[in-house]
Structures are given as structure tokens and as C-alpha cells.
MARNULUM-467183 format. One record per residue (C-alpha): residue in one letter; x, y, z. Coordinates in steps of 0.001 Angstrom, whole numbers, padded with zeros to 6 digits, always signed. Example, Ala and Ser with C-alpha at 12.3 -4.5 7.8 and 13.67 -1.06 7.14 Angstrom:
2
A+012300-004500+007800S+013670-001060+007140
//
This chain:
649
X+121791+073593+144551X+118060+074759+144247X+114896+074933+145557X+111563+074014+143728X+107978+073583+144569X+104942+072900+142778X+102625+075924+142684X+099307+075068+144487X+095911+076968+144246X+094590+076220+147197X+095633+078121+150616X+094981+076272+153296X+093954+078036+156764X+096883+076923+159474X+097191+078525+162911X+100102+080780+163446X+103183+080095+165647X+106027+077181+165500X+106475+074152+167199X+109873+072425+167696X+109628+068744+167659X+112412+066371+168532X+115391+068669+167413X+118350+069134+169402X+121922+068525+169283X+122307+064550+169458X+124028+063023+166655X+122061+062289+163668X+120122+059329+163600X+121527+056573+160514X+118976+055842+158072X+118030+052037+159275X+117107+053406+162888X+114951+056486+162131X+111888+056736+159874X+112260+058112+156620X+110684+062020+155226X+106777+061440+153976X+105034+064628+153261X+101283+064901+151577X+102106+067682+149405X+105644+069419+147609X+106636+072467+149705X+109778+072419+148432X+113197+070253+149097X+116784+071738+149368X+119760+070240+150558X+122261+072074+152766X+125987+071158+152206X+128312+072376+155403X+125550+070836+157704X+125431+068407+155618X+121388+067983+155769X+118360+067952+153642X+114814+069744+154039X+111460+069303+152773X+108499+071096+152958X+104492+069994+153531X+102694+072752+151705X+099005+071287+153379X+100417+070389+157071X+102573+073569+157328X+106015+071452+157951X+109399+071933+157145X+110913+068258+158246X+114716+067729+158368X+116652+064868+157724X+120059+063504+157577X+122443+063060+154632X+121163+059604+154617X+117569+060560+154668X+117068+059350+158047X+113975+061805+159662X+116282+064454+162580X+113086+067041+163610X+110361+068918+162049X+108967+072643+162446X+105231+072973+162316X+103853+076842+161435X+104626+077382+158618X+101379+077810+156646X+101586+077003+152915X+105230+076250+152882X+106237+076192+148965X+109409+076975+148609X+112890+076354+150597X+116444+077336+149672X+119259+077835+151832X+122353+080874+152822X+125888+080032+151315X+126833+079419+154319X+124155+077012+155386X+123333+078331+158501X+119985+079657+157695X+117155+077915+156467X+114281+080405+154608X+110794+078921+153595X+108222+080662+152175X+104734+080605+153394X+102398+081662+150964X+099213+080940+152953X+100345+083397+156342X+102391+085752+153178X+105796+086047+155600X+109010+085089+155344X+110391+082761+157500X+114383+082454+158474X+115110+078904+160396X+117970+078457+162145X+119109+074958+160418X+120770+073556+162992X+118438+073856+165198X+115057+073797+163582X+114111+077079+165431X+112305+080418+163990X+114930+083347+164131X+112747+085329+162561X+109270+086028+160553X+109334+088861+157618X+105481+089528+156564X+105307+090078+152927X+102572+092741+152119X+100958+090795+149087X+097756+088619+148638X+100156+085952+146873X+102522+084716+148037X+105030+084903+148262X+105586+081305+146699X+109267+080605+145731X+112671+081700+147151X+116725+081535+145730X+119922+083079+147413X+121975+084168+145735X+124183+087762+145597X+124277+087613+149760X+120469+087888+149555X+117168+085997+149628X+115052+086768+146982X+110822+085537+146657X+108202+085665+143756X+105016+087086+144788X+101703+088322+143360X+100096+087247+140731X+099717+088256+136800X+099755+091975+136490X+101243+092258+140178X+103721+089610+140066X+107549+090920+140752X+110318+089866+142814X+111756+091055+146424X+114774+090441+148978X+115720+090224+151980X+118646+091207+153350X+121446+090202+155856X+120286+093097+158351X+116296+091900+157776X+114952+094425+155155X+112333+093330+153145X+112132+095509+149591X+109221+094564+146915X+109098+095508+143376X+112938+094726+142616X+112348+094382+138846X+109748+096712+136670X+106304+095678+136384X+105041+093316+134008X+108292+091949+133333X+107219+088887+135584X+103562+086460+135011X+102292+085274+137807X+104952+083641+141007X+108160+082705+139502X+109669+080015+140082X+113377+080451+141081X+116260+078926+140700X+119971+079141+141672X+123358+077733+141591X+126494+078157+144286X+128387+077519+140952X+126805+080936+139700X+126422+083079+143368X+124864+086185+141336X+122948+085184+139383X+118657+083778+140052X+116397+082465+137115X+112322+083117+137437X+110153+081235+135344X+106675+081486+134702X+106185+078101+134706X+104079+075884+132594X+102182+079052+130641X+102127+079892+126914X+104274+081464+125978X+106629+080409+128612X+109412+083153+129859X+112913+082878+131373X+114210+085578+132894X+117634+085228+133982X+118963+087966+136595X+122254+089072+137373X+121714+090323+141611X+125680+091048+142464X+124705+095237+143171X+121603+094192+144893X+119342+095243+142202X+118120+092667+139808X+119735+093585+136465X+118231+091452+133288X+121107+089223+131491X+117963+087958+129495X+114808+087468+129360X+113213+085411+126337X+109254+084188+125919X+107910+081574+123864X+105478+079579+122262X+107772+076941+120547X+111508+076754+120534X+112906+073388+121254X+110784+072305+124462X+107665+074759+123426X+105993+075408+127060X+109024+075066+129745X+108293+073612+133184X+111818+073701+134497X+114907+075776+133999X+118511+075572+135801X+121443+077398+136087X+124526+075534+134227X+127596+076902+135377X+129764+078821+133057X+126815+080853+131498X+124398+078364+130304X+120674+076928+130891X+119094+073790+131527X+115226+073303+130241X+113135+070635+131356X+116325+068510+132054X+117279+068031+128777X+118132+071308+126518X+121445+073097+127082X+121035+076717+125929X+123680+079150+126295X+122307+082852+126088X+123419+086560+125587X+120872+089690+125879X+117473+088312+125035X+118683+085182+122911X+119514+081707+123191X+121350+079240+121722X+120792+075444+121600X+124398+073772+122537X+123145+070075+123091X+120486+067923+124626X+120384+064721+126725X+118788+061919+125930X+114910+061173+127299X+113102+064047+125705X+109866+062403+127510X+112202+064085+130988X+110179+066417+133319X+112315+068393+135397X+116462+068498+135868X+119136+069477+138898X+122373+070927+138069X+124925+070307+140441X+128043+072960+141087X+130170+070686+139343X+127884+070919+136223X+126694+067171+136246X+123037+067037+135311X+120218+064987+137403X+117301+064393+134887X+113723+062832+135888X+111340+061345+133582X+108742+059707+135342X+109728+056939+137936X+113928+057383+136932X+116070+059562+137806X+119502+059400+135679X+122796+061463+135678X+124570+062609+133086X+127997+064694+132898X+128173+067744+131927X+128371+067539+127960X+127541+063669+128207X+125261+061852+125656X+124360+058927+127486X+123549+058242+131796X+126063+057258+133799X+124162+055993+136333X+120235+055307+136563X+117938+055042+139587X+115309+053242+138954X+112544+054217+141441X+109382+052876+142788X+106965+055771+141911X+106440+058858+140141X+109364+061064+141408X+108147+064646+141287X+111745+066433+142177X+115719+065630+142835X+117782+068077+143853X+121949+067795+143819X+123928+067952+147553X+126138+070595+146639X+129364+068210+147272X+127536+066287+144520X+128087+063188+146768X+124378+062050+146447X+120990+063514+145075X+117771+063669+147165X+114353+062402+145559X+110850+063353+146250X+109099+059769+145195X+105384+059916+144871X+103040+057813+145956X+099629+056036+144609X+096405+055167+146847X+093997+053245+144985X+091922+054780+142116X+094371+057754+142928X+095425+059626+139831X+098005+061750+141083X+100402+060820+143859X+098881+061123+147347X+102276+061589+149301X+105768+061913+148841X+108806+060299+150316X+112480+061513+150676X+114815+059061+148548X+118472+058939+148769X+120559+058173+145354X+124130+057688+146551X+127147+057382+144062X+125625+059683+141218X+128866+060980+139836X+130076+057186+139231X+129059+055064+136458X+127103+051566+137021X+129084+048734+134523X+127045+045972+133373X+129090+042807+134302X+127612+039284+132852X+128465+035797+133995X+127997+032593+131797X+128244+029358+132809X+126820+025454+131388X+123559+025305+133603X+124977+021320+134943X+128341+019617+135097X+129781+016578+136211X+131283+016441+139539X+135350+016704+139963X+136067+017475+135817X+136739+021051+134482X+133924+023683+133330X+134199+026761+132099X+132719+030428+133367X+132823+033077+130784X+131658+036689+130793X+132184+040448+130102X+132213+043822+132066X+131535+046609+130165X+130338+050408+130952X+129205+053818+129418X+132134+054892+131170X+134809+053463+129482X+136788+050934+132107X+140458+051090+132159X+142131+047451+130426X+142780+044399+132236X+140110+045030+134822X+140672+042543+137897X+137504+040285+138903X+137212+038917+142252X+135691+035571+142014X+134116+033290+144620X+132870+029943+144617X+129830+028548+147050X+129067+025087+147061X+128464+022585+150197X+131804+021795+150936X+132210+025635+151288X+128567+027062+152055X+130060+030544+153247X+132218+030694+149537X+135515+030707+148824X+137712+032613+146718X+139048+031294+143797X+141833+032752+141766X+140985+036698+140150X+140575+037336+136669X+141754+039938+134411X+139723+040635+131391X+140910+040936+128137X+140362+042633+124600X+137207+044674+124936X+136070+043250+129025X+135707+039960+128530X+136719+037098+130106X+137280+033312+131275X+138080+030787+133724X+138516+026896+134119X+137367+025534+137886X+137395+021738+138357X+134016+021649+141501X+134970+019005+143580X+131385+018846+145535X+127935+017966+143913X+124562+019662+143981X+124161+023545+143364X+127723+025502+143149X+127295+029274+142332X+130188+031531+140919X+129831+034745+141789X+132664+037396+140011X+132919+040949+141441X+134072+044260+140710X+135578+046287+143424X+135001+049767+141477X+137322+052513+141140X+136709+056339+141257X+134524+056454+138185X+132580+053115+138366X+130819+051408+141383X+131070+048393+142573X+129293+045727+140882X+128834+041997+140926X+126867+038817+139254X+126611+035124+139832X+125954+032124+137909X+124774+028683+139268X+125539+025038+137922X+123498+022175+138636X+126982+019872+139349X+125819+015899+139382X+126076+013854+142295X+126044+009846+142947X+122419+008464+143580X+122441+006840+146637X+121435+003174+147890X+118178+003353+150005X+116227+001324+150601X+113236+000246+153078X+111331-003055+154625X+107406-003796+154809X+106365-001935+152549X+102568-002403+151766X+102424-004931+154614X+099211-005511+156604X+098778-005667+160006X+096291-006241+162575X+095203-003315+165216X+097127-003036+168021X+100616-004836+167009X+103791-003066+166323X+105600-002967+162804X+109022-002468+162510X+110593+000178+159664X+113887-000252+158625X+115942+001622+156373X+119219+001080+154760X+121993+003117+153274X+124643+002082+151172X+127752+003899+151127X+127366+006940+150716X+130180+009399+150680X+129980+011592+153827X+126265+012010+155280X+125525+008480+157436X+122114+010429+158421X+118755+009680+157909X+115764+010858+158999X+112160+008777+159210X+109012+010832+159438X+105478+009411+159846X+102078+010485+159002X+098855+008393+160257X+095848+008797+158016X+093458+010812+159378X+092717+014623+159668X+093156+014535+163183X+096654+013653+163131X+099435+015298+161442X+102941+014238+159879X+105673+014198+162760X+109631+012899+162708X+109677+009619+163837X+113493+008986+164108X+116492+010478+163191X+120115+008948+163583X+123195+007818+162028X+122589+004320+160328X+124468+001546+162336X+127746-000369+160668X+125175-002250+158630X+123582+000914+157454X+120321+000402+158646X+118237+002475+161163X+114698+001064+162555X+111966+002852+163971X+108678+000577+165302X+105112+001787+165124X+102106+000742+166588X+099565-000143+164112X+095914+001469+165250X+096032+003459+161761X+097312+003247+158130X+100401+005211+158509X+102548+006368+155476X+106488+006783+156191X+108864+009196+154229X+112538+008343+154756X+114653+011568+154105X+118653+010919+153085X+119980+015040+152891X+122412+014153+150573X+126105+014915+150849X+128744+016900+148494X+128884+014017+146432X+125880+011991+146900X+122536+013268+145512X+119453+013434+148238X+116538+011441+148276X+113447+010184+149767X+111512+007402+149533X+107834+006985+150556X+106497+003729+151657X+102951+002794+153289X+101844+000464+156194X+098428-000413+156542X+096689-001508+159693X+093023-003471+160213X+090066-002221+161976X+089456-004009+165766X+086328-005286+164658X+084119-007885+166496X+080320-008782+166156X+078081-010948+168203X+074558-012404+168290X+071616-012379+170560X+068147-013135+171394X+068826-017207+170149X+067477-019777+172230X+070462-022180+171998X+073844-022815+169600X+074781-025728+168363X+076704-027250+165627X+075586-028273+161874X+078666-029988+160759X+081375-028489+161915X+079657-024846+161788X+078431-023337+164847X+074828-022022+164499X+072450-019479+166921X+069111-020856+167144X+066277-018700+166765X+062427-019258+166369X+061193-018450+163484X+059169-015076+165057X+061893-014241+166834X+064059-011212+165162X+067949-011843+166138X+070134-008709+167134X+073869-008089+165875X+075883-005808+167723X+079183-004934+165903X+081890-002772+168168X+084758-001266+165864X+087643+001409+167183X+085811+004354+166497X+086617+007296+163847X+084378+010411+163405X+081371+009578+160682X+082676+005695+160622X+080257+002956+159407X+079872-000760+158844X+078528-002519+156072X+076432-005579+157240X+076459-008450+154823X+073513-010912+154788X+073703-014398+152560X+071031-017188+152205X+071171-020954+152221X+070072-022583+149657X+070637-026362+147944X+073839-026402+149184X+075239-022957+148424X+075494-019488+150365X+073545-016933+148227X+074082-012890+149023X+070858-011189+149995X+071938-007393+151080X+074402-005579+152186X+073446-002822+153991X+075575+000475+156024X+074939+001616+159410X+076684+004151+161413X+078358+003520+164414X+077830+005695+167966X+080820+007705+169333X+081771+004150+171555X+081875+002771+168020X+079331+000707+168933X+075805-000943+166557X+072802-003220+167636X+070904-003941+164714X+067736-005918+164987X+067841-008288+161937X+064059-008794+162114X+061905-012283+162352X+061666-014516+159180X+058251-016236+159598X+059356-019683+158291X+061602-022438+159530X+063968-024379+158124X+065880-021265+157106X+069391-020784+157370X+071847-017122+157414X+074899-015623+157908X+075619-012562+158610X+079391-010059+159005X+080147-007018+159613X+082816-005459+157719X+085391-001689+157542X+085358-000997+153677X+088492+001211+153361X+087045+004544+151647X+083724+003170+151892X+083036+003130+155731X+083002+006866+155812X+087042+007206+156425X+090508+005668+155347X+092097+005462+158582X+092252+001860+158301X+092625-001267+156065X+089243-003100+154802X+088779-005996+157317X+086323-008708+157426X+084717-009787+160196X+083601-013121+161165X+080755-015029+159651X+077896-015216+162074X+075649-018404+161434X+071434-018500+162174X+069082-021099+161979X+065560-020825+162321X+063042-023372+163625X+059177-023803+164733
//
């Protein structure tokens, strides 16, 4: 267990005093009912075992926030200028922070989330980081030429200058491990040439173990160093270095040299972060066993001391944001077990009823013990919430196979599970097969078929037999944007296997018949259209008489009189009618114009024609809906009746 902080510049004025918030003894919140830990800027994280809890620190608001072993948000504690740096007693009853902007001190009771006490540090910096360790809490203060360490002690007294000057640069960072209770690391972090000093504080006097600078070695400038039990230091998460007086030793490295920090846990098992992953490693292992991939750049992770789980700072981006603008508690549960990779193969489609075969492998960096059991379930419609099939042990080096014979149709997933054991996690993969199913038998009347405004058609469906499902469903949609699709009718079909719904016809209409489909019969739908004429009606006026010619009846109009049409139509927004004029002449109708004009709201026109001049003249004259012409679609082009002049002296 440690405590680490990122060293910031910039002190930022906060007023004095501490504010309890939403802390008392009520059982701690889970993580799904209480908002997670978001802080602006690292103040530190350290997690507390006997409690068991986990604190973090908000160097620019002053906060120490704690939170629950699940990372659900318990309380926070506001005054605590410049918080940047937290750590913990060995008994985990007392929570110090250092806050280097009001240079104290501060002891928390961690239970509660109150100040027991405030211990001003006489410095200008700092002080900035804190470790217990040896019954004591020790700080790095000042800066360059001043820098040193101090403690506190169990009775309160504060002592400065506990190691001889110069022998520090600048605030140390500090570091600790239960796993090693006497001994504290400072390191002056990210300088050239870098130094680790490692202390040995059982008399209550730092005494040097070593102390080594510099400029190269196998991570050149060191950012991060931790304690490994047994006598032994981790830099920048991936060198191992054992030491005597004032020299190291390179015993081994882990993978992802890229890394930027590590945790060490009690135990010895290593938490290393390189950018947005944090991964875990054993003690003397050479590959992860388990990786967390995360959704930002994670800045610190820090080891429960039970090694149980590891706590996360994640950073996060605004936009055009180069460096993360706030940081959010993350909980990695089941470090100390390995993740297998388990794989599932099966033919992507099948016939129905006849056998198939699943095939796949388990494998992990953690090697599995033989003849691992699989659980494996199968979903398909007949059983939508699964059902377990037979396990499956796995053979010569995790692999493995099955036979299944699916007796329904459609989309049947396999899904093979391992339950985990102490070393491994859980872990679990499906595969899906497209099985085949019957086509079924349906059909539909009218389709295409005309009819006039204002009378009903009939639409009947019919299914053959099909397996199971006896259910359709008939939706209609009448053209138009006004209107919208809607479900018409749905119903078993009768013993004939039909099912009839009846519309009437003021608007093309097209009708979708849906069949769902059953285990063993495929769905469908089939799409038919109904069209329905305009009302449309025209008549003449201003004639003097009618009569017939022939059989043809004929207005009568002198030849300076100009006749009026009026043509009425059921009305649709931006609707128009195209008039159609033809000539007699020697016996034959000849086409003179055709000509649009738009109808009022009522769907109403009067056109005056206008006065020929001559007699002995014969017209005709219709109005007609053009479907996609008129201005709209919303009905089928219909004709309207021929409308016969004659003009005399």
C-alpha cells in the first residue's frame, strides 16, 4: 500500500477550516446507487484495508473524498488546501493528508471523515508527500537546497530535518509497503540525475540502506519507485532491482517498457500502468495475468492491501484538452486471478433437426488444470431463456467438441462457460448459427386492383400450414404524408387459413401482411397495393340549351358566349386538374390543349373556357387526376367525363 501524488506548481489560495459533508455511520452505499469519485486534480489516492475504504484527494478544490471498496462516493472533507499526498496508520484508523498550500499536517479520523487534528509545518513548501511506516508519519518538504524529511509521531510531535542536508532534491516523493513496516523510499522524481533513497525508520531516525543517483541505468530518469517485499525495488513499474549500500542490482523486468508508474501489493504482485491499461503481474512473472483495459489515460493504481482489488485514477479529456481535465475513481476487481481466453466455433447455418458440430479451446497465461469442465447452453425459440445442454471436458492442450442435433429454426446461439477456479475468472463466449427453416405458404387477394372512391375492398390473406404460429398480422399505410402506417388486423387465420380485413377506398393504400414465423417455419411478409380513383365530376354552364347530335348530348352556346367548367374533386393539399380540350373536325376529334389548374381548399375549379367567334364549331372538354402529375399520389389517375359544346350564330 502507498500513497502518490503528482507534484503541482501552483498553490492555490483556499480558506481555512473543514467541512463534513454527508459522513456518518450508515452502511456504505453499493456502487450502482451512489455516484462514483471525480476529482479535477491528483491529491493523492490510498486505500485503507481494516475499514476497508479508499481515499482520494483534489489538490485544486481542497477535498479528501471517501469511497467504498466498490468505489461507490461515502463523504468528503473540504479544507484541506493543496491536498497532495494521502497515506494511511497500520491500523487504519487515521487518515493523514498533506496540505502543501496551508503547509500543516492534517490527521482525519477515517471513519468518520472528521479533523482530529492540524500539525503546521514551518516550511514555504510543502510539505507535499507523506508514508507511514516505523509507527510514524513521515512528509517531504522544502525545496532544492532545503528539501529534507520530518515525522510525526503517535503523541503529535512534529520534528524537521530527519536526514542531513542535501541528501534530498526538492519534495520527495514517498513510498511504503505494510509488507516492509520500516522501511520509506523518497524520490526526486522525474530530475536528472534521478535519486532513490531508500530509508530504514525502525529507531525513529531515518538511517540510509541506500541511496543511488543517476543519469542512465536501465530506466535513465525514474518517475516511480516501490517497495518489493523481501528487499527489493520497483522502477517505473517495470525494473526489479535488489540493492545493498549504495548499489543496485537488476533481477528482472516486466514486460511494457512504454509503463509509467507501478503498485506493489504486500503479497508482492505488481500493478503496472502504461497509458489507458492497467495489468498485473506476479511477483517474478513474465507475462499479465490479468489486463484492464480502461477508458482514459489512468494517471495512478494503487493495491488494497488484502490485494482483493486495485483502485484507478482514470483521466479524463475535454475537447482540444491535452492533458486530462479530471479524474475518476475505477475499481479493478479479481487482479490476483488470471483472465483465460475461451473461443467458440461453430458453421455460421445448418439445417434444421440434423447434427452440427461446436468446436473450441480455453486456454490461459495461467496454466489451467486438464479436463477443464464447460458449461454449455443453448438459446433458440423453442427455448428463448436457454437451456443447458450436456458439459464438456476439454482435452489435450484445452480444446474441445460437441455434436447438438437443433430441433427449432431461425437463430440458435451456443454459449459455453467457464465457472473459474481460484486462479482464473470466470469466463464465457457464444457462437450463433443461422439454422434453416420451411418457407411458408402466403399468399394475398386484389392485388393491384382498382377501385372507385368511396367503396370498400376486401384483403384477404392465406396461410398454408405452417408448423406452430396460425398468426398473422395486416398493417396498412394510405398514401399521403398526412397519414401514417397503422395495424389493420391481427388474428389467427380461420380453418381455411385465411384472415380478411376490408378498407374503404378514398386513397391508394399499400398493405404489408406480416407471418412472425415459427421454430420451424421461416417469417415473411408480403407487400401488396390497392389503388383507389379520385371523386371527380365536371359540369357546364352559361349554354343556352342541350340537345342531342346523334346520340351525343351537346351544350349550346353562341358563338360570343365563353362557356364555364367547374370541376369538384376530393381535395388533397397542392392538388390540380388537367383540363383536356379536343376539336371537331371532318369527322374526327383532334386534341387542342391540355392545360393544369389548381383546385381551392373545397377542391373546387370554374374555369371560363372563353368565346370562339365562329359557329359551326364543335368541343369537348374533361377534366382529369393524373397520378404524380396532379400535384400528389394519393389517388389513381381517373378520367372524367367528356363534356360536349356546340357553337352557333
Amino acid at each position: 500500500m502507498r500513497t502518490r501524488s503528482t507534484s503541482i506548481a501552483t498553490a492555490t489560495t483556499v480558506l481555512l477550516g473543514s467541512v463534513v459533508l454527508g459522513f456518518g455511520a450508515a452502511a456504505p452505499a453499493s456502487a450502482t446507487s451512489a455516484p462514483a469519485v471525480t476529482v479535477t486534480s491528483d491529491g493523492g489516492i490510498v486505500a485503507d484495508g481494516p475499514l476497508p475504504r479508499v481515499f482520494v484527494g483534489d489538490y485544486t478544490a481542497g477535498t479528501v473524498y471517501a469511497a467504498d471498496q466498490n468505489g461507490a462516493k461515502l463523504g468528503s472533507l473540504t479544507g484541506i488546501p493543496g491536498v497532495s499526498g494521502l497515506t494511511v496508520s497500520t491500523d487504519g484508523s487515521t487518515l493523514y493528508a498533506a496540505a502543501s498550500t496551508s503547509h500543516e499536517i492534517v490527521a482525519i479520523d477515517a471513519a468518520t471523515l472528521t479533523v482530529e487534528a492540524r500539525y503546521p509545518i514551518d516550511t514555504n513548501d510543502g510539505p507535499t508527500y507523506v508514508a507511514f511506516a516505523g509507527g510514524k508519519l513521515w512528509f517531504s518538504y522544502g525545496n532544492q537546497w532545503d528539501a529534507n524529511l520530518g515525522s510525526v509521531d503517535s503523541a503529535g510531535t512534529v520534528t524537521l530535518g530527519q536526514v542531513p542536508q542535501y541528501l534530498l532534491w526538492n519534495p520527495e516523493e514517498l513510498s511504503a509497503n505494510p509488507a516492509e513496516p520500516n522501511l520509506v523510499t523518497a524520490l526526486t522524481r522525474g530530475s536528472s540525475p534521478s535519486t532513490v533513497t531508500v530509508f530504514d525508520v525502525s529507531s525513529g531516525t531515518p538511517q540510509t540502506v541506500t541511496s543511488v543517483s543517476q543519469h542512465s541505468g536501465p530506466v535513465g530518469i525514474v518517475n516511480d519507485v516501490d517497495l518489493i517485499p523481501g528487499g527489493g525495488l520497483l522502477l517505473d513499474g517495470v525494473y526489479r532491482m535488489s540493492y545493498a549500500q549504495n548499489s543496485w542490482t537488476q533481477t528482472g523486468a516486466y514486460p511494457n517498457t512504454a509503463a509509467q508508474s507501478g503498485d506493489v501489493s504486500p503479497a508482492g504482485m505488481v500493478a503496472q500502468v502504461e497509458g489507458g491499461t492497467v495489468r498485473i503481474y506476479r511477483p517474478n512473472g513474465t507475462q499479465p495475468i490479468h489486463s484492464y483495459a480502461t477508458t482514459a489515460q489512468t494517471v495512478d493504481a494503487v493495491w488494497a492491501p488484502d490485494g482483493s482489488r486495485v483502485y484507478a485514477l482514470e483521466g479524463a479529456y475535454s475537447s482540444g484538452s491535452g492533458s486530462p481535465t479530471s479524474y475518476t475513481l475505477k475499481v479493478l476487481t479479481d487482479p490476483t486471478r488470471n483472465v483465460p481466453t475461451l473461443s467458440v466455433k461453430a458453421p455460421a447455418s445448418a439445417p434444421r433437426a440434423k447434427k452440427l458440430t461446436v468446436t473450441g479451446k480455453i486456454s490461459a497465461t495461467v496454466p489451467l488444470p486438464a479436463g477443464v469442465r464447460l458449461q454449455v447452453t443453448r438459446t433458440d425459440l423453442d427455448s428463448p431463456k436457454g437451456k443447458a445442454l450436456a458439459s464438456v471436458t476439454t482435452g489435450s492442450g484445452g480444446t474441445y467438441s460437441f455434436n447438438d442435433t437443433p430441433p427449432a429454426g431461425g437463430t440458435v446461439t451456443y454459449k459455453v462457460s467457464y465457472a473459474g477456479d481460484a486462479a482464473h475468472t470466470a469466463v464465457s463466449t457464444s457462437a450463433k448459427v443461422a439454422v434453416s427453416r420451411t418457407t411458408p405458404t402466403l399468399t394475398v387477394t386484389n392485388n393491384g386492383k382498382h377501385y372507385n372512391y368511396g367503396t370498400k375492398a376486401t384483403y384477404t390473406v392465406h396461410l398454408g400450414s405452417e408448423y406452430k404460429n396460425r398468426t398473422v398480422a395486416i398493417y396498412g399505410d394510405p398514401y399521403g404524408a398526412d397519414e401514417g402506417k397503422r395495424l389493420l388486423k391481427s388474428g389467427t387465420v380461420n380453418a381455411s387459413g385465411n384472415l380478411s380485413v376490408s378498407v374503404t377506398m378514398y386513397r391508394n393504400w399499400t398493405f404489408s401482411t406480416v407471418y412472425a414465423g415459427d421454430d420451424r417455419t421461416a417469417s415473411k411478409t408480403v407487400t401488396t397495393h390497392a389503388y383507389a380513383y379520385a371523386r371527380l365530376s365536371t359540369a357546364l354552364s352559361k349554354q343556352y340549351k342541350t340537345a342531342k347530335i346523334g346520340s351525343t348530348t351537346y351544350a349550346y352556346y353562341h358563338k360570343n358566349t365563353a362557356p364555364v367548367l367547374t370541376t369538384s374533386m376530393n381535395y388533397y393539399k397542392g392538388r390540380q386538374a388537367r383540363l383536356d380540350l379536343q376539336v371537331y373536325y371532318d369527322g374526327a376529334w383532334y386534341a387542342s390543349d391540355s392545360e393544369y389548374v389548381a383546385l381551392s381548399s373545397n377542391g373546387h375549379v370554374a374555369v371560363n373556357l372563353g368565346a370562339p367567334g365562329k359557329s359551326g364549331l364543335r368541343a369537348r372538354i374533361r377534366a382529369v387526376y393524373v397520378q404524380g402529375g396532379s400535384g400528389d399520389s394519393v389517388n389513381a389517375t381517373t378520367y372524367g367525363n367528356w363534356k360536349y359544346m356546340n357553337f352557333t350564330n
